[in-house]
N, C-alpha and C positions, 0 to 999 in steps of 0.2 A: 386497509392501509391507514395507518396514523400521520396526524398530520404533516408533522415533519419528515417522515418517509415518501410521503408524497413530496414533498416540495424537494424532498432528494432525488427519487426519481423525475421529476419535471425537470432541473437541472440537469443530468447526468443524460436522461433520453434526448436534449439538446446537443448532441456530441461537439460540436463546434468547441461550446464553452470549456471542454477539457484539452480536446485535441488541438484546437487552433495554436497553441504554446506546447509544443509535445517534446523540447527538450527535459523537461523531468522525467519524461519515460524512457531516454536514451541514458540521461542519467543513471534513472534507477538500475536501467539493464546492467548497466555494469557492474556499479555497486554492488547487486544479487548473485551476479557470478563470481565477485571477490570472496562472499560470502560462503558459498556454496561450493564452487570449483566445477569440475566435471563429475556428476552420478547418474548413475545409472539402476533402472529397475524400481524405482521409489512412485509410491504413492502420491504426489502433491495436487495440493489446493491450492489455489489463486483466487483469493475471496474481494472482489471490487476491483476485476484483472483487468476493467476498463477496455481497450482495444488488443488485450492479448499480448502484444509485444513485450513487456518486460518478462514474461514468463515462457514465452511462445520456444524459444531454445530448445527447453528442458522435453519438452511433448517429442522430442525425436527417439528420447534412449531412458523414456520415463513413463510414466502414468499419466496424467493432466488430467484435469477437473477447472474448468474457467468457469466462475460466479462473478456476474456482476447486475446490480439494480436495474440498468435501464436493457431493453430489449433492444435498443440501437445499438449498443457499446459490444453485446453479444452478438449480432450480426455483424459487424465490422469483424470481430474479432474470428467467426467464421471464415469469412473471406480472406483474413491475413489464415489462418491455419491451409486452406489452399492453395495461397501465394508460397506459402513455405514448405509445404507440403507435409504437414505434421499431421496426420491422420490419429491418433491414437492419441483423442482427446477428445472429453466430453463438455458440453455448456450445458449452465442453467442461468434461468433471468429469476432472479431473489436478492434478498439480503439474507446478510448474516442470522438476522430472526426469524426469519420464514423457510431459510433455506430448508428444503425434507429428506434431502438425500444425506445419510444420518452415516456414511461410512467413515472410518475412523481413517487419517493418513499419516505416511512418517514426515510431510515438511508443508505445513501452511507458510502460505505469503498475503500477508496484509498490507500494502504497503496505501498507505493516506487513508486507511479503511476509517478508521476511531475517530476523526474529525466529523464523520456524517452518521456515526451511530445514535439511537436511542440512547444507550446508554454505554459508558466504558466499563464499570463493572458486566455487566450480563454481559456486552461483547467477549472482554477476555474470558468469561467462565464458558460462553459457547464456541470459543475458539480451542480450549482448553478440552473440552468435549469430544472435538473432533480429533486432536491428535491422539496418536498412538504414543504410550509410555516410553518415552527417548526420542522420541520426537521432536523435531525445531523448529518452531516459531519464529519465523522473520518478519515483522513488525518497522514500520516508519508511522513518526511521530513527529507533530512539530511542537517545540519549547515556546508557552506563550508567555511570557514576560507580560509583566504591568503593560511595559511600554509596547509590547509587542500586541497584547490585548489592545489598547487605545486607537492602535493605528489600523488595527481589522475593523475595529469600528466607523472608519472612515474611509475605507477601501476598500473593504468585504464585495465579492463578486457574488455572492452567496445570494440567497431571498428567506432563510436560515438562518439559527442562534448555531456556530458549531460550536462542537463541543472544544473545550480551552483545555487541549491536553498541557501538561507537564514531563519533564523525567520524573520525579521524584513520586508524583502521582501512579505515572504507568509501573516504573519501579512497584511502588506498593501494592498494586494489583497481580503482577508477576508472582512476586514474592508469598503473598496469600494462596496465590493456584500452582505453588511447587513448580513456579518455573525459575528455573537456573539461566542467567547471563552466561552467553560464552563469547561473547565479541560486539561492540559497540563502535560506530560508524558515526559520526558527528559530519554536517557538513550546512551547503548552502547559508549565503550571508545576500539574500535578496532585499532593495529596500523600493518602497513606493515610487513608482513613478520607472521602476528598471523593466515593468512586463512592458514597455514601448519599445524594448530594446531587441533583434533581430534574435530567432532563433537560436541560429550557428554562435552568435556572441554571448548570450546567455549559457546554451552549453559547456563552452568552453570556459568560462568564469564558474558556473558548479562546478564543474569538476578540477576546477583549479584548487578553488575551497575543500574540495574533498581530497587532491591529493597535497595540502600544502599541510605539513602537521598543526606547523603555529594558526595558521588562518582556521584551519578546523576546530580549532578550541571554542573560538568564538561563533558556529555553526548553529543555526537556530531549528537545523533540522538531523535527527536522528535514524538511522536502521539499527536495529539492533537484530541480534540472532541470541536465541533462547532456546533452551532443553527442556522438556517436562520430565521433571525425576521420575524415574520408578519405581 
């Protein structure tokens, strides 16, 4: 394990440090299902599914596969598949690089994967890998601005350099690996000093940002949903 995979793992096997603020994952739930709708019968990945809930739905009338780094985040997310009782789903503890289980599906979910990868290019080309030809890619990204780079610099929770995604950046890696845009999610307008602020009120302020059209423009955080042509 390289180093900065390790220090992602240390991080992420500290489940606290994610879940302690777990309205981004109510968020995302929803977000994913705006996305997606009700299917049934699909193969999906969940690559960095963290404690299983944004994805956990879908294990009742689907396939499921939950990947994520830390071995805590997989065990949590065991015991939500019991609580919920979605039986018809598999775990593995990897990353995206090391993952071995090589089967191709018709809908990865990456959601905040690319900010803790090795790399954004090899990420997308081993994500690209795993889909099947018309397959969709749901991907979240955050937009890091000059000013939005400066100020991770002074508030990063991390012990890690993440990686400074962009749109225009992921865009361009998309584009290269013959993945088609088919719908684009802008949201979240968090600033320093608001993770103090109560769960329930944080949520309710995402998802304000994400259904208000105008506030959304100005959203520093992206889902997007993508086709691999074929």
């Amino acid at each position: 394990m390289i180093d900065k995979e390790k220090k992602v793992y240390e991080f992420f096997n500290e489940t606290n440090n994610y879940l302690r603020k777990d309205f981004g994952i109510h968020c995302r739930k929803e977000i994913l299902f705006d996305l997606l709708g009700q299917i049934k019968n699909k193969r999906i990945l969940d690559i960095g599914c963290g404690n299983g809930m944004v994805s956990m739905e879908y294990g009742h009338s689907n396939y499921l596969t939950l990947v994520d780094i830390s071995k805590n985040m997989i065990k949590i997310s065991k015991n939500n598949a019991i609580t919920e009782k979605v039986d018809n789903v598999k775990f593995f503890v990897s990353s995206l690089d090391n993952l071995k289980n090589k089967k191709q599906y018709d809908i990865i979910i990456a959601l905040g994967l690319l900010a803790h990868t090795n790399s954004l290019k090899s990420s997308i080309e081993n994500l690209k890998k795993r889909l099947k030809k018309g397959g969709y890619l749901i991907l979240q990204f955050s937009e890091f601005s000059s000013f939005r780079h400066y100020m991770s610099k002074l508030f990063s929770k991390y012990n890690y350099e993440i990686n400074k995604t962009t749109k225009d950046e992921i865009s361009h890696l998309l584009k290269k690996n013959n993945f088609v845009q088919v719908r684009e999610i802008r949201y979240s307008l968090l600033f320093p000093g608001m993770g103090l602020f109560p769960n329930w009120l944080l949520y309710k302020y995402t998802m304000f940002t994400y259904k208000n059209k105008f506030i959304s423009k100005f959203g520093t955080d992206y889902i997007i949903k993508v086709r691999l042509e074929k």
